[in-house]
N, C-alpha and C positions, 0 to 999 in steps of 0.2 A: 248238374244241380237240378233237382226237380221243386218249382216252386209252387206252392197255391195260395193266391190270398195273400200276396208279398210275401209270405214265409216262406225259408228255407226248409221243406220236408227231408230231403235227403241229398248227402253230397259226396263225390267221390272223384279218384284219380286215378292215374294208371302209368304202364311205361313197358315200354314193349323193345326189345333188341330186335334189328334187321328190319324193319319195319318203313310204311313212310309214314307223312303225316296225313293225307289223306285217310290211308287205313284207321289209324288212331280217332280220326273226327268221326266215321264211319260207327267204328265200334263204340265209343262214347254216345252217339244218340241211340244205336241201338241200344244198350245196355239201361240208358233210363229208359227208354220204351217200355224195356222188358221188367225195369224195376216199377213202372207203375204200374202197368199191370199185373206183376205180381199179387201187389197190395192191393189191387181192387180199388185203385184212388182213379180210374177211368171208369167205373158205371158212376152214370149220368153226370158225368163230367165234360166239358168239352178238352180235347188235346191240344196244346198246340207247342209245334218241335223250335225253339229260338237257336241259332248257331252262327257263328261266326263262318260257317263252311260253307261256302257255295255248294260241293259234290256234294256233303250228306243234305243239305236243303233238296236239292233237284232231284239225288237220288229217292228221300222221302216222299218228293211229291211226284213219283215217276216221268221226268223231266227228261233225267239223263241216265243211263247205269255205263259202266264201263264197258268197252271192248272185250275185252278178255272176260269170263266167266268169274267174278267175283263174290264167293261164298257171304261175306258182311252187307256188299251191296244187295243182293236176291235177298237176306234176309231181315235186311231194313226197312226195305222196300216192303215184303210181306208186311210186316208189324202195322205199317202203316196203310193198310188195305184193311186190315183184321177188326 
C-alpha cells in the first residue's frame, strides 16, 4: 500500500507458488518502491519503507542481505540507494 497524506494512493497483492515468505515481503516493498517511482510521487517527497518484515527493513536499509546471492534483495536494496 503506498500512502501520502493518510491516503491510500495505490494498493495491491500477490501470491506466488514455491516461494517463501520472506521472498514475498522482499518483492512487496520492492514493487511499491518501483511503483512510486514510476509515478514520479518521490520527487521532492521524502520516502519512507513501513513493514512488518524485519529482512526487507534491514535489507532496505543495507543492514543485512542474504547469504546466498539474492536477485529481489541486490534489487531492493539498489532502489533504496537510488
Amino acid at each position: 500500500m503506498v500512502v501520502s497524506d493518510g491516503a491510500a494512493l495505490l494498493t495491491d497483492s500477490g501470491a506466488a507458488r514455491s516461494t517463501t515468505n520472506n521472498q514475498m515481503e522482499l518483492l512487496a516493498a520492492l514493487s511499491g518502491l518501483r511503483a512510486v517511482v514510476a509515478r514520479g510521487w518521490h520527487d521532492h517527497a521524502r520516502l519512507e519503507l513501513v513493514s512488518d518484515s524485519r529482512v526487507a527493513l534491514d535489507v532496505a536499509r543495507g543492514a543485512w542481505l542474504p547469504r546466498r546471492p539474492d536477485p529481489l534483495a541486490v534489487a531492493l536494496r539498489a532502489a533504496c540507494v537510488e
